[in-house]
C-alpha positions in Angstrom: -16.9 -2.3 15.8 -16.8 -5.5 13.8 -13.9 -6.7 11.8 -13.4 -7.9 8.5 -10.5 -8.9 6.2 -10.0 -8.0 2.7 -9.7 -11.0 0.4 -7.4 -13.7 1.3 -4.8 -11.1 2.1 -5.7 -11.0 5.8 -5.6 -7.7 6.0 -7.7 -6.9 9.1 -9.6 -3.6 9.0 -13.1 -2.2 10.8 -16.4 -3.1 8.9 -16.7 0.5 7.8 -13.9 2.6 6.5 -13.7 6.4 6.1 -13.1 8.3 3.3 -10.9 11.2 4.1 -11.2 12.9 0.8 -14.1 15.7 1.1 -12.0 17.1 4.5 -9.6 18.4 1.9 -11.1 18.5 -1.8 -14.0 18.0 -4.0 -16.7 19.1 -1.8 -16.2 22.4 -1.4 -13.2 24.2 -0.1 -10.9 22.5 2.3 -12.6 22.3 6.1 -10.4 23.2 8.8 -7.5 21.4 9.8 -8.2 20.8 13.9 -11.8 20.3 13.1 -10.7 17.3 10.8 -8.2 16.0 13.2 -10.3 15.8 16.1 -12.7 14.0 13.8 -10.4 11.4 12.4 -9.4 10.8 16.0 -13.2 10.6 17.1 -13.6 8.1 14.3 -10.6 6.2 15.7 -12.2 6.4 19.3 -15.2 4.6 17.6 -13.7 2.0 16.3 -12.9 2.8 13.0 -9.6 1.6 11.7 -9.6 2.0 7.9 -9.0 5.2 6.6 -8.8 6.1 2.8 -7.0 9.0 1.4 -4.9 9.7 -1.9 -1.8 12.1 -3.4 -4.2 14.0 -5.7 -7.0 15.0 -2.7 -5.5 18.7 -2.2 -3.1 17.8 -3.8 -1.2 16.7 -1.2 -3.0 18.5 2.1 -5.4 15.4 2.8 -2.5 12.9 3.2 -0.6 15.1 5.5 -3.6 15.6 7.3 -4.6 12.1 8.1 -0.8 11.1 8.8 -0.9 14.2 11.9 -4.2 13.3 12.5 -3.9 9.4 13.2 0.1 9.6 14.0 -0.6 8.7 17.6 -2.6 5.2 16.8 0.0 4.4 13.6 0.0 0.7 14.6 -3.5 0.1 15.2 -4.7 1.8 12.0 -4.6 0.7 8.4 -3.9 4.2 6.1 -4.5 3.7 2.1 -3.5 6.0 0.0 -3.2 6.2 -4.1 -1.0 6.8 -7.0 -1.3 7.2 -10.9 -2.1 11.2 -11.6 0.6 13.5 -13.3 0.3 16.4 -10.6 2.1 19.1 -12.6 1.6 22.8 -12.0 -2.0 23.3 -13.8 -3.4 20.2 -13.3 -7.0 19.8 -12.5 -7.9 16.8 -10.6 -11.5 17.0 -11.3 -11.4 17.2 -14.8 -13.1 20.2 -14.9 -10.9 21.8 -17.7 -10.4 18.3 -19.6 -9.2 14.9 -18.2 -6.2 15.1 -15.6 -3.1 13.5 -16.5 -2.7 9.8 -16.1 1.5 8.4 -14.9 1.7 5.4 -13.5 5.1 4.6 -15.0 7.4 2.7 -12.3 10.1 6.0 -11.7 6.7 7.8 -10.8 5.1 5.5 -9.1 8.5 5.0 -6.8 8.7 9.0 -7.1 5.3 9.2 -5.6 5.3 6.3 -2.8 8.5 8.2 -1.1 6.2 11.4 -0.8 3.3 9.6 0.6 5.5 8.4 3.3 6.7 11.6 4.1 3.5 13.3 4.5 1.4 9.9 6.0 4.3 10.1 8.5 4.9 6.2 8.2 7.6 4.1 7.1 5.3 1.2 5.4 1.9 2.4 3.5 -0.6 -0.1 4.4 -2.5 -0.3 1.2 -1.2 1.2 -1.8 -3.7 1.6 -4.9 -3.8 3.0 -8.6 -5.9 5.8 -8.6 -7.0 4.6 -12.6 -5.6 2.4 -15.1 -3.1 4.3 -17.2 -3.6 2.9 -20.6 0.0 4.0 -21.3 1.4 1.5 -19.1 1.3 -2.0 -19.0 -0.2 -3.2 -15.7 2.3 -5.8 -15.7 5.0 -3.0 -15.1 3.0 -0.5 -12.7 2.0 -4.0 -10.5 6.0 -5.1 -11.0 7.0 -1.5 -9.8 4.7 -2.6 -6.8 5.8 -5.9 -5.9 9.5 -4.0 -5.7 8.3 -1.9 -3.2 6.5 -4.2 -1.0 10.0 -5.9 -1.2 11.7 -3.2 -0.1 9.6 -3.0 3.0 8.1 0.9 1.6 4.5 -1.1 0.7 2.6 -3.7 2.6 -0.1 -4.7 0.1 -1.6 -3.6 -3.4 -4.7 -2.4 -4.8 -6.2 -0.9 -8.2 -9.0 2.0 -8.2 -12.0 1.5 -11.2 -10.1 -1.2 -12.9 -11.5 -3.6 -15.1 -12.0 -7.4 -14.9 -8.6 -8.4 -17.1 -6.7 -5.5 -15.9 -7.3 -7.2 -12.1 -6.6 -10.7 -13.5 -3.0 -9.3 -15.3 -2.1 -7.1 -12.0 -2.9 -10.2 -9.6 -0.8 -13.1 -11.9 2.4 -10.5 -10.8 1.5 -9.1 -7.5 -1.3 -10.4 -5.6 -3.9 -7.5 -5.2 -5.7 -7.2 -1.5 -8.4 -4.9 -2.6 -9.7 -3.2 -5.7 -11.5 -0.1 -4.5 -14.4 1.2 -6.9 -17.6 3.0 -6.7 -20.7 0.5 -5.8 -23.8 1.5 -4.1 -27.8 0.7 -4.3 -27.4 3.4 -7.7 -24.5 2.3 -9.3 -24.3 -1.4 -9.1 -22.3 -2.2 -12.0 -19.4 -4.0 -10.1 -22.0 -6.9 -9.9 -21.8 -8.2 -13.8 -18.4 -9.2 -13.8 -16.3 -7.2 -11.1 -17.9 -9.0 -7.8 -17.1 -12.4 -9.2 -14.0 -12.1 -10.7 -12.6 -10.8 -6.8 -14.7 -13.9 -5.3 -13.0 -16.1 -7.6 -9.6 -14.5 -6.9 -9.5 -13.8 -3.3 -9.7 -9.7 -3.6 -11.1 -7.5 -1.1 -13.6 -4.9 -2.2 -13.9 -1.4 -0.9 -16.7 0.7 -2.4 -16.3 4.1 -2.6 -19.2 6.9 -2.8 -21.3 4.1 -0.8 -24.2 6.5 -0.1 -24.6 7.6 -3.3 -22.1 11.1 -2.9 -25.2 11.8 -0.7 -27.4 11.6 -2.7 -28.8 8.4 -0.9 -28.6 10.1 2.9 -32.7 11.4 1.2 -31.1 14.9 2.1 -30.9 15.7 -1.5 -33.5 16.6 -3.9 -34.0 18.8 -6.9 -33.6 22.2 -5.2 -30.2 21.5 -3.9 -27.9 24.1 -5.3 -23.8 22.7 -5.3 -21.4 25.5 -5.6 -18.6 25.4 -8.4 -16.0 24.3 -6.0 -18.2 21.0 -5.3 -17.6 18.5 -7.7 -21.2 17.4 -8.0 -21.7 20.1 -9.8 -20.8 18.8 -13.1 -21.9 15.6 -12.2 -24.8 14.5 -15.1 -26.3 12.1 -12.3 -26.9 16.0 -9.7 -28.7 17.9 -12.0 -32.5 18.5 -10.7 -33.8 16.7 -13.5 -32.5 13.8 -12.7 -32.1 14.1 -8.7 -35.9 14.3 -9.4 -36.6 11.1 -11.1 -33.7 9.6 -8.7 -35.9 10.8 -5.8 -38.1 7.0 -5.9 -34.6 5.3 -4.3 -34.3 7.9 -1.4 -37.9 6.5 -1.1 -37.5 3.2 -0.9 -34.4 3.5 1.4 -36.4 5.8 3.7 -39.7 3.8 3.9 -37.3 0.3 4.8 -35.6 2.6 7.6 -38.7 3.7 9.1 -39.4 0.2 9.5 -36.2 -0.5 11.1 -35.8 2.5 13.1 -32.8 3.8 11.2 -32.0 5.9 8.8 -31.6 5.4 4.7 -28.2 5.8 4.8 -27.7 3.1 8.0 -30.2 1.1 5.1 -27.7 1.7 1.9 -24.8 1.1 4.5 -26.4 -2.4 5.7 -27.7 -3.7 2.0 -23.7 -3.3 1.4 -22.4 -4.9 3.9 -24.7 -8.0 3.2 -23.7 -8.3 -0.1 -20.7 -10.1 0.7 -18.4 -10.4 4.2 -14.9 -9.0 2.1 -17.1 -6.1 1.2 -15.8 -2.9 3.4 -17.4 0.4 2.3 -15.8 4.2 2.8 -18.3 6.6 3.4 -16.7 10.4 3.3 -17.8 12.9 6.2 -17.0 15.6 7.6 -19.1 15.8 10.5 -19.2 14.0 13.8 -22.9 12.9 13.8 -23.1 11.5 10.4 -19.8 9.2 11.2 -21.7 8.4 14.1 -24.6 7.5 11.7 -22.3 5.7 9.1 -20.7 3.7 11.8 -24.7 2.4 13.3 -25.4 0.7 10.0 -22.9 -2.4 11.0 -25.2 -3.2 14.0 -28.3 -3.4 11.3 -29.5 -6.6 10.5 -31.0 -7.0 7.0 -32.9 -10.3 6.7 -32.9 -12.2 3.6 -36.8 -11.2 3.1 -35.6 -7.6 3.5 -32.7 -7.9 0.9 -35.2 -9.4 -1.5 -37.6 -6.5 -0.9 -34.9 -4.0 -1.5 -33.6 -5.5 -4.6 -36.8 -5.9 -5.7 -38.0 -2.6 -5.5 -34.9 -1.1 -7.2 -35.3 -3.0 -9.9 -37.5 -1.3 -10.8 -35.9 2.0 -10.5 -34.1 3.3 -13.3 -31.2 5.3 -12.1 -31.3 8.7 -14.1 -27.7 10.5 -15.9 -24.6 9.0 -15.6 -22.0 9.1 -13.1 -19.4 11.3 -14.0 -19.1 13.5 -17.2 -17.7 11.4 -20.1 -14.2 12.3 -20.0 -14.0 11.0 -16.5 -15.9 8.0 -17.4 -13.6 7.1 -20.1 -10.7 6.6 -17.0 -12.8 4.1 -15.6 -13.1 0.1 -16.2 -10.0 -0.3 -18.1 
């Protein structure tokens, strides 16, 4: 498995991450527990050495689950893992019911790190994000309560989740940020305006989450695919059949570019992300051994220049249909 680093932070990680959340939450009920384990070890085995989870994925269950699964290779891994939701009794981390509570006030954020440790099994968390910008606190104090914890030895580097362009220049001037992880992928390519240049200019790492499209751009998705309550597509504007129908023309493109290459549109998606630039380390999510297989092929892909023009291209003229998340969860986003 290649290498990159995030940023100027050199923080050393594999090309490809994996996300750990869908083992535990929002696709579905949790899968089971020695299944997952032998598959964050498999991905270990393969070279993978990145691994994303959070607090809020259960809550709770997915971080204690990576830190048994990967507590035998604790020094050759780097575990991330995020802060910033209010996880009282009734809330609802999908924002099903309304939009889940935002705290990212220092005593919480301090209250929360200890937790993490506990159930991660570590004594240092690798990469320590906020989940979203809490626009009741000034970022200056969550990235202060940061920079006390990396001095205390409990943090090793910082990160923000979905922030926006000054938010990332305020947070870096206090405490240098390795990574800012946010959504980015061939149909959501916003990060590009302003966010992609702004972490080029400042020496920030990026690590895309939902690189393959939350599926969608796999081409195993189309307008008859039914997602049960307890999957969080299913309130998603961008997974109703309307628009997984109109959406249908970049599964196209993706799959005619991978017959040509003898891979598969998501080894494509994969590859057109890690071209973009070499700090760029994307997280796909699975939960089964061949697609991590799959995930983890697209680094050996080579995407030629002509090939990268083609694809962009072609999707520009693809308009991507609904949006990405229902508008109270958008709202938490680019702050």
């Amino acid at each position: 498995m290649q290498k990159r680093k995030l940023g100027n932070s050199n923080l050393e990680v594999s090309a490809i991450g994996l996300g750990c959340m869908g083992m535990s939450f929002s696709y579905g009920p949790p899968k089971d527990k020695q299944e997952m384990t032998s598959l964050l070890r498999a991905a270990f085995e393969r070279g993978v050495t990145f691994f994303d989870t959070a607090e809020v994925y259960g809550p709770y269950i997915n971080e204690e689950l990576v830190g048994e699964a990967l507590a035998p290779f604790r020094r050759q891994v780097v575990i991330a893992t995020k802060f910033g939701f209010d996880l009282n009794p009734d809330f609802d981390p999908r924002g099903m019911k309304g939009p889940p509570g935002l705290n990212s006030r220092p005593e919480h954020i301090r209250q929360a790190v200890e937790g993490s440790l506990k159930r991660l099994k570590v004594e240092t968390i690798d990469l320590l994000y906020q989940h979203r910008v809490d626009p009741n606190v000034p970022i200056e104090d969550v990235a202060g309560a940061v920079k006390g914890l990396i001095q205390q030895g409990k943090v090793k580097h910082f990160g923000l989740s979905e922030a926006g362009v000054q938010t990332i220049r305020r947070a870096h001037a206090v405490q240098p940020l390795t990574a800012l992880q946010s959504e980015y992928s061939l149909w959501w390519r916003r990060p590009e305006e302003e966010v992609l240049p702004t972490l080029e200019k400042l020496g920030i790492g990026f690590v895309p989450y939902s690189p393959l499209g939350k599926g969608f751009l796999t081409g195993k998705i189309d307008e008859n695919s039914k997602f049960d309550s307890s999957d969080f597509r299913s309130i998603l504007p961008r997974f109703t059949p309307e628009a997984l129908k109109a959406n249908q023309a970049l599964t196209h493109l993706l799959g005619s570019i991978a017959a040509r290459k003898k891979a598969t549109p998501a080894q494509i998606a994969l590859a057109w992300l890690l071209a973009q630039k070499p700090w760029i380390v994307p997280i796909p999510g699975t939960t089964k051994l061949h697609r991590l297989e799959e995930n983890i092929g697209a680094v050996s892909i080579e995407l030629t220049l002509d090939d990268l023009r083609e694809i962009d291209s072609a999707a520009s003229t693809i308009t991507v249909q609904g949006a990405r998340y229902p508008e109270k969860l958008e709202k938490m986003t680019g702050r």
